[in-house]
Structure formats: C-alpha cells, structure tokens
N, C-alpha and C positions, 0 to 999 in steps of 0.2 A: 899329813893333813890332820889337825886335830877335828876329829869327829865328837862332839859335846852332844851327849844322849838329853830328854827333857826331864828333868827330875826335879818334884817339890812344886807338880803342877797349881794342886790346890790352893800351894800358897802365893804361887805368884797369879792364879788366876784374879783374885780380887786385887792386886795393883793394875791389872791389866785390862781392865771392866773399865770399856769409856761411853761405850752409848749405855744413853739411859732417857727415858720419857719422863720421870719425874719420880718423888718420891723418893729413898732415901740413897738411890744410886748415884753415881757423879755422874754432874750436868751433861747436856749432851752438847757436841759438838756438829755444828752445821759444817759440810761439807762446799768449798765452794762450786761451781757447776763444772763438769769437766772441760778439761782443756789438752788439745792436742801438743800446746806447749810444756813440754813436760822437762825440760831439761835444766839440773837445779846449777844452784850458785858455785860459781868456781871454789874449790877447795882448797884454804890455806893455811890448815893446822899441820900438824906433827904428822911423817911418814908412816906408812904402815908398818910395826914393827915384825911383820912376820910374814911370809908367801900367802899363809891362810887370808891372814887378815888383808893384803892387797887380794885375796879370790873376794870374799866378803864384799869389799871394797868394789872391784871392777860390775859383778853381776848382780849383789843385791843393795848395795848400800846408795848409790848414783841410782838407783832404780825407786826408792822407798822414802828416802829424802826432800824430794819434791814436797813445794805447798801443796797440791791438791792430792796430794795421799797420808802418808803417815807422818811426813814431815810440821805438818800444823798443827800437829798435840805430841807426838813425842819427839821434841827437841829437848834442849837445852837453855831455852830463852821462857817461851811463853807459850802453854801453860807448861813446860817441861813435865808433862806426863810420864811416869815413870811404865813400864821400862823406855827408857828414853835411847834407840834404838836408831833413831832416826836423826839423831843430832849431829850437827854439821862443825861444829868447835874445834872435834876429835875425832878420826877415823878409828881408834885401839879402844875408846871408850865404849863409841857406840858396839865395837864388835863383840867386847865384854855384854853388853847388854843385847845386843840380837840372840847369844848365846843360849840366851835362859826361856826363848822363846821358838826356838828353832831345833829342831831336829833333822840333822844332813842325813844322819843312817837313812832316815823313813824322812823324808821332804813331806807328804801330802799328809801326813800327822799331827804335822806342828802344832803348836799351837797357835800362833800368828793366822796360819792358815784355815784352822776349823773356826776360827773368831769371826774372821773375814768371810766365810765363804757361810757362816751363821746370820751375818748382816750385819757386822761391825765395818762403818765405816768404807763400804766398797766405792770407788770412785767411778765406776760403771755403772749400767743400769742393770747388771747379773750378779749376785752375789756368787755365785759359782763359775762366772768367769774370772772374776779377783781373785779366786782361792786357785783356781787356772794355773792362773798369771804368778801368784805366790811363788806356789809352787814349782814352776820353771824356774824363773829368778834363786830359788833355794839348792837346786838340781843343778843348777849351773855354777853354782857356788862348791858345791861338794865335789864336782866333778871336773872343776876347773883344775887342778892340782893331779886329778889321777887321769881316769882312761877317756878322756872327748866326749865328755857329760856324757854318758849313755846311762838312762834310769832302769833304777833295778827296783825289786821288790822284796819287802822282808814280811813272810806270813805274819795272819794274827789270829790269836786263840777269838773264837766266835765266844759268842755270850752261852751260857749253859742252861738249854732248854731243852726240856721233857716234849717226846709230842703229846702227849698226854695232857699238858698244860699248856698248851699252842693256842692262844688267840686267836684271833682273826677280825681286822675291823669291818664292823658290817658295810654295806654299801652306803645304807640311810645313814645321814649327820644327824638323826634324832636322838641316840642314847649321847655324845659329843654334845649337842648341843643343853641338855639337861644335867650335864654335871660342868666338865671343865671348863665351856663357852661360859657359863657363868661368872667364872671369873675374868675369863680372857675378854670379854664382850665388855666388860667393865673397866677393868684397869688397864687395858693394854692396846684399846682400838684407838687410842690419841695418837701411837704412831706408826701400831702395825695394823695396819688397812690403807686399802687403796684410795679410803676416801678423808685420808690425814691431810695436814698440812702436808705443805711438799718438805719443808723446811726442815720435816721433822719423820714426812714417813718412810718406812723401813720394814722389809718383808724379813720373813714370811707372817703372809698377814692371816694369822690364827683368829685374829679378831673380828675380819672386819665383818660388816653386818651382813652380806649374803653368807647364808652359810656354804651354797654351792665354791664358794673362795675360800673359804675360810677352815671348812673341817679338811681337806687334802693337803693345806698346808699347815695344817696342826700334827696329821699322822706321823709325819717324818721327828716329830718333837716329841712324842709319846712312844714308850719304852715298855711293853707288859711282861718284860724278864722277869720271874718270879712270882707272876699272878697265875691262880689257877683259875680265874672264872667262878662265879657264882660266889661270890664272895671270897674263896680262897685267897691266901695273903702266903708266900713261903716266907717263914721265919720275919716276915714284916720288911720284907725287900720287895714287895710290888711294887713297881714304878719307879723304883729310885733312880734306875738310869735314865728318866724321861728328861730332856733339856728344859722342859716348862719347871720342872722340879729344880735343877740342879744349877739353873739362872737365877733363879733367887734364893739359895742359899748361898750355894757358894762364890755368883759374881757380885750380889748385892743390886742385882739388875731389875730397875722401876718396883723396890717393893713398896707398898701402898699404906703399910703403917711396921710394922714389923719382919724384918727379914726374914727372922727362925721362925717367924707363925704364920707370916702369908707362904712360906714354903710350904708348911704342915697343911694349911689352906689346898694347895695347889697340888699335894700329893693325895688327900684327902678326896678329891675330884677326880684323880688317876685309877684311885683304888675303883671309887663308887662307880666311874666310867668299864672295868676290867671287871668288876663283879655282877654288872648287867649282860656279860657276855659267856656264851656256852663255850667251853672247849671242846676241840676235835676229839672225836675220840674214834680212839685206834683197838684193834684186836690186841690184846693183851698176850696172846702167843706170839704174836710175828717178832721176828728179832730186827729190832729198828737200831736206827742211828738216833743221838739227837737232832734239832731240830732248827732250821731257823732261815731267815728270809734274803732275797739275795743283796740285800744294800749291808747285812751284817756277814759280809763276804770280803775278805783283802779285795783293794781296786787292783784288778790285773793291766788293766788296756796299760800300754804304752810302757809294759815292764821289756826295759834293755834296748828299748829305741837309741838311735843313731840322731841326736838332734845339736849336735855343737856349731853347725850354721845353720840353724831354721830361722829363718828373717819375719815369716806368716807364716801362722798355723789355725786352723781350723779343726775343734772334733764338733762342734754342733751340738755341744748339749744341751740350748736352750737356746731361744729366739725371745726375743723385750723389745718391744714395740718395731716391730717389725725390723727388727736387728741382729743378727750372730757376730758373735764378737771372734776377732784375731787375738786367742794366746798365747801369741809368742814368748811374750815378754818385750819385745823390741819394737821400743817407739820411732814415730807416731803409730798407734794400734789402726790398723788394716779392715775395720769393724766390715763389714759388709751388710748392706740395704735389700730386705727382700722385696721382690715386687714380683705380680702374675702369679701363676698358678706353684707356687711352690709351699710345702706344709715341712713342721717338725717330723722325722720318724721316730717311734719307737728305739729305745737304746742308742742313741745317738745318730743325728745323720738328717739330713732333709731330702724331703720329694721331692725333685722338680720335675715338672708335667709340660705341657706346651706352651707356648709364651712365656713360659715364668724363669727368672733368672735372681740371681744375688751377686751387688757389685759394689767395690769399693769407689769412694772419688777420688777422682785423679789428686788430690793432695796427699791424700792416705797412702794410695800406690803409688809415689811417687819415692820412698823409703825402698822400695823394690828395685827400681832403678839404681836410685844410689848407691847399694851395697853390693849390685850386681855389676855392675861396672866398676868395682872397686877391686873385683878382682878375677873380672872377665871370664865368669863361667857363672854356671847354675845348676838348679833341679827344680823337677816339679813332680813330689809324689801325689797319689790321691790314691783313696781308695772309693771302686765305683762301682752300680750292679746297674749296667744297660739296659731300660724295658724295653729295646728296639733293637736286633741285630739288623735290620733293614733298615739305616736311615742314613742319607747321602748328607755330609756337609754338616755336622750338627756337633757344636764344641761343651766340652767338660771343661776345660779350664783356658782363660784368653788375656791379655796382658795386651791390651789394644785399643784403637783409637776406632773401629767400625771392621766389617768383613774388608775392605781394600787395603789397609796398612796397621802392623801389629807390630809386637816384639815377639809374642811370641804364643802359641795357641798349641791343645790337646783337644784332638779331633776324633770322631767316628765317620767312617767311609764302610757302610757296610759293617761287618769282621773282621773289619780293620781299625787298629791305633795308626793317630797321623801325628806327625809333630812337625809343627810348621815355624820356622825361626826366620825374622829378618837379621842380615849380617851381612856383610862385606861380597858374600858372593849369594844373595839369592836375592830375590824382590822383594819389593815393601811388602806385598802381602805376606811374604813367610815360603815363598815356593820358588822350586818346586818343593815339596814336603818329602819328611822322609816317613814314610809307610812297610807298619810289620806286612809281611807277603801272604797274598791271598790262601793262597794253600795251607798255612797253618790256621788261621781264622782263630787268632788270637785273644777276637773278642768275643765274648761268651756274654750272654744274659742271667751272668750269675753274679756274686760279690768277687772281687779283682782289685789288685794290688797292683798298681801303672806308674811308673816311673821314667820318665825323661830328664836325660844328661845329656849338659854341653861343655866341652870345654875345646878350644884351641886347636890341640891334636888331635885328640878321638872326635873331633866335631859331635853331632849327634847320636845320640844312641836310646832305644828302650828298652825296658823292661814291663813285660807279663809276670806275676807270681813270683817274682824273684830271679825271672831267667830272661836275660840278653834275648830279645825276639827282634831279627830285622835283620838287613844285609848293613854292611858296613855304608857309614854317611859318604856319598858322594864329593861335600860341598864340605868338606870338613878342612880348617887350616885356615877359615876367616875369621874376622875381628865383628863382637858386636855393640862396637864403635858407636854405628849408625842410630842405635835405639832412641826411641821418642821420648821423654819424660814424663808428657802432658797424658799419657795413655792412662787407664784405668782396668784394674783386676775383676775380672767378672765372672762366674762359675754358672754353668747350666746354658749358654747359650752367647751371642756377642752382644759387644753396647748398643751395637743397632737395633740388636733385636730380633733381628733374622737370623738365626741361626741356631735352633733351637732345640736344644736336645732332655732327651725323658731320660727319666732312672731315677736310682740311691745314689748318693755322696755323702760318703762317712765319712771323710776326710780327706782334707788336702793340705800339704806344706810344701811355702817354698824355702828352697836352700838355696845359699851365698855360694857354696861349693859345688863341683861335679861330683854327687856321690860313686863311691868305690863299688865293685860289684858284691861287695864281700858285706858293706851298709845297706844296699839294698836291700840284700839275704836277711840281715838284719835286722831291719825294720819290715819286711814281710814276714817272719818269724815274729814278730813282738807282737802283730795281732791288731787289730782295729776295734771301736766303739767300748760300748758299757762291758765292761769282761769283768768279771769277779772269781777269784779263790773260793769257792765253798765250801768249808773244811765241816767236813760231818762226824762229828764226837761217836767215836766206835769205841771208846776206851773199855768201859764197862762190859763190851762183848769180849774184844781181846785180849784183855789181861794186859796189852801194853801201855805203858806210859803217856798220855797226852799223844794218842793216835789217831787218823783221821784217817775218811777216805774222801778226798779231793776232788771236787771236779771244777773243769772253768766254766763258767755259767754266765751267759751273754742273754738278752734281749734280743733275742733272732728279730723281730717285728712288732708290730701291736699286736700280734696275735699268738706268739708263742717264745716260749726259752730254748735257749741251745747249748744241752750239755757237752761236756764232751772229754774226754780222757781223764775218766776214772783212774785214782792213785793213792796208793796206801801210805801214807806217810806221820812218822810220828818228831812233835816240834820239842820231845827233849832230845836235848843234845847227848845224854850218857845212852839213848836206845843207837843200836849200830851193828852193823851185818854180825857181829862178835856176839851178838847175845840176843835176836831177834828169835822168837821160836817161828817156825814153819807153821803158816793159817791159811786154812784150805777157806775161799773162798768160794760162793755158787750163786746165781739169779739175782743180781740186784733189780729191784725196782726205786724207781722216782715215785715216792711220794709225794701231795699236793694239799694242802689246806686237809691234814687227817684222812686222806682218802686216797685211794692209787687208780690213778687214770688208766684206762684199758688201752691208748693209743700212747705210740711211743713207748714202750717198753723193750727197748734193743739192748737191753744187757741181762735178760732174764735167761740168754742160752750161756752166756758167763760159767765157763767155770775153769779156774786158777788155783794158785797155792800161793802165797807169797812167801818166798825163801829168803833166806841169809845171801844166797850166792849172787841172787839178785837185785837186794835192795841196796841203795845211794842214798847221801845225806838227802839229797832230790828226792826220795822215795822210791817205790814200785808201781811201773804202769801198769795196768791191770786190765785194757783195752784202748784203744788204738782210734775208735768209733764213736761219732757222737750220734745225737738223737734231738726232736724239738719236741717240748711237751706245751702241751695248751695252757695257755695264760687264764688266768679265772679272774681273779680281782685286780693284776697291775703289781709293777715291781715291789711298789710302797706295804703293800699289803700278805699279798702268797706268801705263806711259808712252805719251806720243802722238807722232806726226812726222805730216809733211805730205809727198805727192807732188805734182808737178805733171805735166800731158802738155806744158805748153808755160811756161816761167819764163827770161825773158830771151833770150839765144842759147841758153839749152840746151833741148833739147825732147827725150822719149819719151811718143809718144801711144801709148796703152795702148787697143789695140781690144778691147772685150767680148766674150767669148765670147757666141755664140747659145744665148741659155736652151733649155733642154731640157725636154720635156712628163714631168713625175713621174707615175708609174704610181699610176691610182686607188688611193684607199686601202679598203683591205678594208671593208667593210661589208653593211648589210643591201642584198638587190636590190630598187630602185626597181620600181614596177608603171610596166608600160605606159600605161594609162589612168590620167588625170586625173579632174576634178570641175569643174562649172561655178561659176565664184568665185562674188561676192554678185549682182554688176551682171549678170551668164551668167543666174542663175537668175530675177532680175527679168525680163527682157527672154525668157526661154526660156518663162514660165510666161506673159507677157501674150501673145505667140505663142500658145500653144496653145490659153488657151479665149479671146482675141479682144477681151478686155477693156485699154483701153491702160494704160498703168503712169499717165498721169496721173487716173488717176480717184479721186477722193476716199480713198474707203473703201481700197481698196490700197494708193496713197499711203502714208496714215499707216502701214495697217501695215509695210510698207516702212522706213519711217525707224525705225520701232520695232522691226526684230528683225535691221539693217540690221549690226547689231557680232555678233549670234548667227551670220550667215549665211559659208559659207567666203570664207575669205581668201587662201587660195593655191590654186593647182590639182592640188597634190601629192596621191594616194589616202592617203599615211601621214598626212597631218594633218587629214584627216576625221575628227570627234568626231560624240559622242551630240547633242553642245549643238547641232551646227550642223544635224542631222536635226530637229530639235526648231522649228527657225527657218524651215527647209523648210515644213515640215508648216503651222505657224500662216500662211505667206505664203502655201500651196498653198489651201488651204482657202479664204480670203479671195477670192481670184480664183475659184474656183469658187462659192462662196456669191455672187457677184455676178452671175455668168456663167447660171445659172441660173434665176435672177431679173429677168433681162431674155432678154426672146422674140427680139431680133434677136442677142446674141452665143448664147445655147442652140439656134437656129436654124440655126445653122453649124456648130457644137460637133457637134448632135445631132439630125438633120437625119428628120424625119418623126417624132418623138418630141413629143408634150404631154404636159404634166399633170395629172392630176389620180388621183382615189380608186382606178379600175381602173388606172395605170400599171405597177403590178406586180401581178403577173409577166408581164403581156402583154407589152411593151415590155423585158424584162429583157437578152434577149440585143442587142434593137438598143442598149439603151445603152452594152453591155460592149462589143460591137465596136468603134464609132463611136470610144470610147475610146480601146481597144485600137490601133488603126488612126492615132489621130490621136500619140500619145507614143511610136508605135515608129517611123512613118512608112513607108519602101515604096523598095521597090527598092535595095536596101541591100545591099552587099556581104558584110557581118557583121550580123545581129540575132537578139533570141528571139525565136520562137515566137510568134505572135498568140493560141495558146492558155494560155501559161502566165499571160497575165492575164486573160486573159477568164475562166479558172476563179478566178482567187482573187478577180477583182472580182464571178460571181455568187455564190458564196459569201456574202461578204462582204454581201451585198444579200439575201439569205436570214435570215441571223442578223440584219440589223437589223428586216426584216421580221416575221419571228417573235418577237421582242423587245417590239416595240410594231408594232401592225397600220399598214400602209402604204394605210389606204383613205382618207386626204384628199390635198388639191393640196400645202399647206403639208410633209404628211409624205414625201411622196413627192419633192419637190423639195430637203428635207434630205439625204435618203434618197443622191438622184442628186450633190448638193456631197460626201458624202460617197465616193462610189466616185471621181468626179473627183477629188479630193485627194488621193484613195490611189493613182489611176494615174498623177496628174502630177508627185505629190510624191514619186515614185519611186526607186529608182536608173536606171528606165531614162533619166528627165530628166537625171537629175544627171550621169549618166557623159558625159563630154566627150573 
C-alpha cells in the first residue's frame, strides 16, 4: 500500500483555501442544501492503475465526488479548483491529487480533514461531523489493502509550554472582546455568525454579535503558546499558532486589505488579548512536567477499533438543531432527531431521561435493512451507563415499527440485557428474547460496553465488557427474511414512545457482520468517547530524549476528567531498552490551571523505577489505576502539568499537611437515646415473655414484618410504620406466651385463668408486667406506676367492653396488656 505522508503543507495550503467572505481570498462557494441523494455519476475514464488507487477509489473517491460535497469546486470542468481531488474524468489523476492532501499514516491530520472540520465547505450542519465522516472514508482507504480497516494512532509531540507561562482564558469575554473581537466583529461577522446570510454563513462564529456565542468559539482559534502574560512575548512567537492568525496569512482567507498586515493586525490582537492575562504561577521548587490542555493531546477514542462493516455510527459529539449526525461514512447518513428529555453529555455522549428518545426516519434506516439482508447477519454495539438497574421493559437501541413488531431491539429487564429479534422462528415482536441470566446481573449502573450478534448458526449471542454473557440462543438457525423495511432506528426508548429508558449513550454502531469475539475484545479495548494521549514533556528532568509521561485523559462528565494509566514513554525512536538509564520515579500529582487539587490525588503513593528490562517501544506503565479530577473552566480552557516528589536526580517530596477536624456543621441536636433495631427488638421481646424466637408462630411473623421493623438505632428515624411492626410482633409473642402454662408461668407467676381472673388477679398481672419490661435496680427508670395505671385501665375498658368471665377471654384479655407493656417505648428505648 503506498502510504504518501503530507509534506509542503504551507504550500499547498493556499491552493486549497476555497471559502472566503470577501476581500482578497477566493470567492466563496455556495454549497447546495443537503441531499440524501448522494450517489455520483457512473464512471467512465481510465481503470485504476494500482490496488491503492481502486482502495482510493472504492471508499474515498465515490464518496467525495458527489455535487453536493467536494465535487462542485474541485473537478476538472468548472471551477476545477485545484487540488482537484474530486474529478471524475480520471480516477489516477484525481488519486495523484488526493495525495497531497491526505495523510493514511494519521487519517484525522489530514489536511482535507482539519479544513473541513474548521468550516470548509461541510455538507452537514456539523463541521465536525464531516471531518467525522472524512476521516472514516480516509481510514477505510488506508486499510482497505492491509488489516479490515482497524484505526490506529500515531502520538504527537504537544506544543512546548512552561507552566510558568500557562494562560488561562478568563471566564468574562470582556478582555476578548476589547482586543481580537475588534477585528473579528468587523471583518468577519458577514459570514461567521449566526445572524449571516444562510448562503454564506459559516461557524465557528468568533464574530457574531452575542459575545456569549461568540468568545467560546473564538477560544478554540487562539493559541497562547509562547505568551508569557503580562505583556511577555517568547522570542516573538506568541500567538502564532492561533488559526485567526495563521488564516490570513497563510490561507489568504477574507483579508480585508492586505494579507501580511491584516495578519500582523490579527496577531497584534492575540498578543494584547495574552498580555491582559496573569500567568499561573507555580512553586519554583516542585519538579514539574510541562504543560498543556487536553484538546493539545493525540485524539485517543476509537484507536484500533474493529469498523470494516459499521453501516451507522454514532459518537455524539455534537447535537445542530436538534440533530446527532450518523458517521459512518455510508450513505444515506442515518442522522438521528432529538426529541424529549434528552441533553448533550460532557465528552461525548447524550442524556436520555424519560420520555426522551433520538430516531432516525424510516428512509434513513432503511440502508440498515438493505445491507443487513444483504448478508443476513449483524451487530449492534453501544456503549451505555444505566441510571436505572430497576426498570421492566425499557429499550437502548430498536430497529422497529412500535413495541408489537420490530426487527430487532436492546433491552433492560431489571440487570438484565435482552435481545429481542424478529426471524423465521420467533414473533413479530422479537420474542421470546434472549436474556443474559439473572444471577450474573450483567447490568450494572455503570459505563458498559454491549454487544449483540446474529448470524445463522450461532443465532444470538451477547456481550457484557467484552465477554459472551448468556446461555446459548435457543431459536438460533432462522432466517431474517421476514424484516420490515418501513421500520425506523431509534435509541433511548421505542417509536411509540412507550418504552422508555434513562442513562448515558456514548455510542452506538451498527454492523453489516456478526462480530468475532476476538472484534468485540477489540473494540471494548479501543475505549469510548473524548479520550486523548497527554503527553507531559519530562524531558528536561530526565535527561531522555523527547520523553513523556503519558496519560489517557477523557471527559469523565461535565464535572470532572478521568486520568488513567500513567506511562513513561519516549517519541525518539534511537531511545530503547539498550540505552535507557534506570529513573526512580515517586508521588505524582495532577496539576490544574497552576495549582494542585487536594481531591484526586491517587498516584501520590506512586513509587517505581523505570527500567531497561521493562520498557517497550509502547513505553512503561507506571500504574494500572485511574483517578477523576474536578473540572474548573471546561476542556477548551484547563490546562494540566504534572509534579513529581521524586523524578530522576531531582526530587522535592511534598509532605501533607495534618488534616484538620472541621467543625460540626450546624444542625438539628441528635437525642441521646436510641431505639432497639429489628434483630434488638426480636431477641428483646423473646427475653421478656420466654418464648424463643425459633418458634413457629413468631417465626413467620418475624420475617413478615421483618422490613416494617427499625433499621438504625437513631430516635430521628423512628416512624408510625415501624410502631406498627412492633405492635404486630409484640402481640404474637404474647398471644403464645399466654397460651402455654410453662412460659405464662414465669411471665406471670401465681396468676391462672379462667372466668373470675378479673378483676381478682388484676393488679398481680400489671405488676408482674410492670416489673418484668422496666426491670430493677437501674440507675435511670419510670415509675413502676406509670404502667401499672395505664395497663389496669386498659384492662377495665376491655373488660367493660365485652365481659371477661371465660378462660378464652380473659387470656385475650392478658396478650393484650402484654403487648401494650412490651411493645412499649419502654422496650424499645436502648
């Protein structure tokens, strides 16, 4: 496979410069509105003269040729825009010219693709869904020749920053808006703002008049590499790598009278914008890494994925008018329509909450059918985090016409995955379903990697985390023939709507193929959402060559980042276990915007050596363990640096301060006295009338009032319910206790019964009572009379009630004063 690396960027950038608002850049090019018809004009030049050139050919050229993309400026007819990449005349031509714009090593580099995904010409309404889309289409080209397109990643040297010189843009657009909006607000709101022509406008809109729109998508365009703040300049390199800078020099893009002066202009704005700003400043002892933010990190997500039959793809990295676009590459694009309660997440991914669902229309999914019956099998990965292990009936992913008849659905029953397929031997609806087994409770309320295969002989199959969870498919060895066409793909719940399920969905593909279990492993290995390389410049402490230490750094939520597997690795290729010295490493911390967070700090018990014996061109892992640090300003913004206590010959071990005890926080006063829990009050109530807790009749009720009974010993969390639980257990014990002569014999010691028991025997039973639930000798107790009066009372009004002259009623009579003095609070207080 000829691999063509990009080289003589600079100069091919300015033939390659097609939009432009005005001014001395080339005209711009209206795009026409998109269209699902995407499929260009039969091809009838000259054959491919090489394997490459038909890969070129099959996955990016048929793809790129189309009118409504790049095919309507760079052909070969009109206005044959050079590189003309997209001309249909010659397939060898255009492949010589895609060459100069493409990079197969590193796909998501291109150039084609950083143009596109900057706001050249996207035929979407996502500039980073086209650069997506690119990129697939390029990945598929490179990989069509060698191993089943599986994407890989080649690190990149970060930009070199001091934290010492570390920016940071403030929150307020007020310093932004008094230097660089100045210019952007003037030259450039004709066509990046929201409020341009349509014809002409074009994000990100740095310009437009809200500044609330306007400065967030300016940050991502300004570059303070080399600024030291406060007017500092290093060597006259501030700002230079900002895109607002480096568009109008080097593409010639919208400058407003002179190229090289409205540059100087526009750097001139960069500077005075980084010199209104403080730098971090860090302890000049600690031994730091350099510095830098996670978007100036290798993109990690989707390194070494399994994608040579993904037909739909979904990562979610952006929603445009209430839309998430399908990356596959393979038309018609699968876009999906939000509606209800669903939101963007943080680092890729969307909410969906109740009601809310995102679905394709049945013309879109209806390319899922086709390719799927083309060779009668499938997949359907996702990655998902359940807010609900409790929810009966509630779908992640559905391929269906309403809950009564689908093709094909990913379910939650409980801590259960279901997968429900119509086909030759089950019902329209998909059932009976095949379900991972309750007893593994495979579904967790965490992030999870789900996978459902169908084919032919193995019929159904799942996966959990990369591992086979289920008993073998029953129904397996049908045809799925029967599928509906007119059905529609819908994620978070079904088309009806009924069926409706919460969590994350950070992605979902579908595949034309039954993935292998060995692709599963594989694309559960490869990782999900915003993932970046953070290569943290140690050079200067180690003495090695271009050495880093590495971590993958994700977007855990809108709330925090998630480090994880710290790794010593150096990007020249002549450093190698041969001649690596041994570097005792000790305590790293995650630094944050100039300052080290006191939370999260899980590698400061860190301590290693990195050896010869153990380092790989891959490097040395150096911990195993990740960690999530609190987000401050947002990915755009946070910069991170490393300390060490111990990093080669240089060492400052940073001893912790002795935590301090935080003064209780105001609230209500706790009572002294407790309550006896459930197991207390069992074990307290067969104590007192003598009856053991294994006897039958307590027993049961015991386990039956067993969740009514208290559960903490706290006085504030005593309820009505758990008196209520009391009472029915108190009772039971004494209605047994009563009823047999040898426990009422101790209970109630010279006391029978029978028709005269009362009132003769009245006071001996209240005392006996009284005496036995208060006990004796007691430092603190009430009264022996304040029960004795309310249990003869008590034994009065049921007597007068209904006459107490049999054995039977008097023996009621008596479970009844017992249960009212056992089931007390004088029992229950503990």
């Amino acid at each position: 496979m000829n691999v063509t690396h990009i080289t003589g960027l600079a100069a091919l950038a300015a033939s390659f410069a097609l939009t432009a608002c005005g001014g001395a850049g080339a005209p711009t090019t209206t795009n026409p509105a998109p269209s699902q018809t995407v499929t260009a004009d039969a091809y009838t030049g000259p054959p491919a003269a090489t394997a490459d050139v038909t890969a070129f050919q099959v996955n990016f050229w048929n793809n790129v040729r189309v009118q409504n993309r790049c095919g309507q400026c760079h052909n070969a007819t009109s206005p044959a825009q050079m590189p003309n990449f997209a001309r249909s005349d010659d397939v060898n031509l255009a492949y010589a010219q895609a060459n100069t714009v493409v990079n197969l090593a590193t796909p998501s580099t291109s150039l084609i693709v950083t143009k596109v995904s900057g706001g050249h010409n996207c035929w979407l309404a996502d500039n980073g869904a086209c650069g997506q889309i690119l990129t697939t289409w390029i990945s598929n080209w490179a990989g069509a020749a060698g191993a089943a397109s599986a994407t890989t990643v080649q690190l990149q040297a970060p930009p070199d920053q001091s934290v010492g010189q570390s920016l940071n843009f403030p929150a307020a657009a007020t310093d932004y808006q008094q230097t660089v909006y100045t210019l952007t607000s003037k030259y450039c709101v004709r066509c990046h703002s929201t409020t341009a022509d349509p014809s002409v406008e074009q994000s990100p809109y740095h310009a437009d008049p809200s500044l609330a729109i306007a400065y967030p998508a300016a940050i991502p365009k300004i570059d303070f590499t080399g600024c030291a703040g406060s007017g500092g300049n290093n060597a006259g390199t501030c700002g230079t790598n900002s895109r607002l800078y480096q568009r109008l020099l080097t593409d010639n893009h919208n400058c407003w009278d002179n190229c090289a002066s409205d540059a100087a202009q526009m750097l001139a704005q960069i500077q005075a914008f980084a010199a209104m700003l403080t730098p971090a400043n860090i302890d000049p002892s600690l031994v730091t890494s350099k510095a830098l933010s996670l978007t100036q990190g290798t993109i990690a997500s989707g390194a070494s994925r399994y994608d040579a039959d993904t037909i739909a793809k979904y990562e979610f990295q952006s929603v445009v008018n209430n839309t998430t676009f399908d990356t596959s590459g393979i038309d018609p694009s699968a876009d999906l329509t939000i509606s209800g309660n669903v939101t963007l997440a943080g680092g890729w991914g969307i909410n969906v909450g109740a009601g809310g669902k995102a679905q394709a229309t049945t013309q879109a999914s209806q390319k899922i059918y086709n390719f799927i019956q083309a060779t009668g099998e499938f997949s359907v990965e996702a990655w998902v985090a359940p807010a609900l292990v409790a929810a009966d009936k509630s779908y992640m992913v559905s391929y269906s016409g309403g809950d009564t008849t689908r093709n094909f659905t990913l379910g939650q029953t409980n801590q259960d995955y279901d997968f429900m397929l119509r086909n030759s031997n089950t019902a329209l609806t998909g059932l009976p379903q095949l379900q991972t087994p309750n007893a593994a409770m495979a579904l967790q309320a965490s992030l999870q990697h789900v996978v459902l295969t169908y084919d032919a002989v193995n019929g159904r199959q799942i996966y959990v985390n990369g591992v086979a969870v289920g008993p073998p498919d029953p129904q397996k060895g049908g045809t799925i023939s029967t599928w509906d066409s007119t059905f529609a793909l819908v994620l978070g719940n079904e088309v009806s709507g009924d069926r409706s399920w919460q969590g994350l969905i950070k992605f979902v593909a579908i595949h034309s193929r039954a993935m292998s279990a060995a692709q599963v492993m594989q694309n559960f290995n490869a990782g999900v959402g915003e993932r970046y390389y953070e290569l943290f410049n140690v050079s200067t402490v180690t003495g090695v060559s271009q050495s880093y230490v590495m971590f993958t750094v994700s977007q855990y939520d809108s709330y925090g980042y998630l480090f994880y597997q710290p790794t010593f690795i150096s990007l020249d290729p002549t450093v190698t276990s041969s001649n690596l010295p041994s570097i005792p490493v000790q305590g790293i911390r995650i630094g944050l915007n100039g300052g080290v967070p006191q939370v999260g700090q899980a590698y400061i018990p860190l301590k290693t050596t990195i050896t010869p014996a153990n380092y790989t061109p891959q490097g040395e892992v150096l911990s195993s363990i990740g960690t999530v640090i609190g987000l401050q300003g947002g990915p755009l913004t946070d910069q991170f640096f490393l300390t060490f206590d111990v990093l080669g010959s240089h060492s400052n071990v940073v001893v912790e301060a002795a935590p301090s005890m935080p003064a209780p926080a105001p609230g209500p006063v706790a009572a002294d006295v407790g309550v006896r829990t459930f197991a207390q009050v069992n074990s307290t109530l067969s104590v007192l009338t003598g009856v053991p807790t294994t006897d039958p009749n307590v027993s049961a009720t015991y386990l039956a009032v067993q969740q009514q009974l208290p559960a903490t010993p706290t006085l504030e969390a005593f309820s009505s319910a758990n008196q209520v639980g009391i009472a029915q257990l108190a009772i039971q014990y004494c209605n047994v206790m009563v009823n047999n002569p040898t426990y009422s014999s101790v209970v109630l010691p010279g006391v029978t019964f029978s028709g005269s028991t009362y009132p003769g025997s009245t006071s001996a039973i209240t005392t006996a009572l009284a005496a036995r639930v208060l006990g004796s000798s007691l430092h603190s107790q009430p009264a022996a009379s304040t029960v004795t009066t309310e249990l003869t009372s008590l034994i009065n009004n049921l007597c007068t009630t209904s006459a107490c002259n049999t054995t039977a009623r008097a023996q009621a009579v008596t479970a009844a004063a017992c249960a009212t003095a056992f089931g007390s609070a004088d029992m229950l207080i503990n």
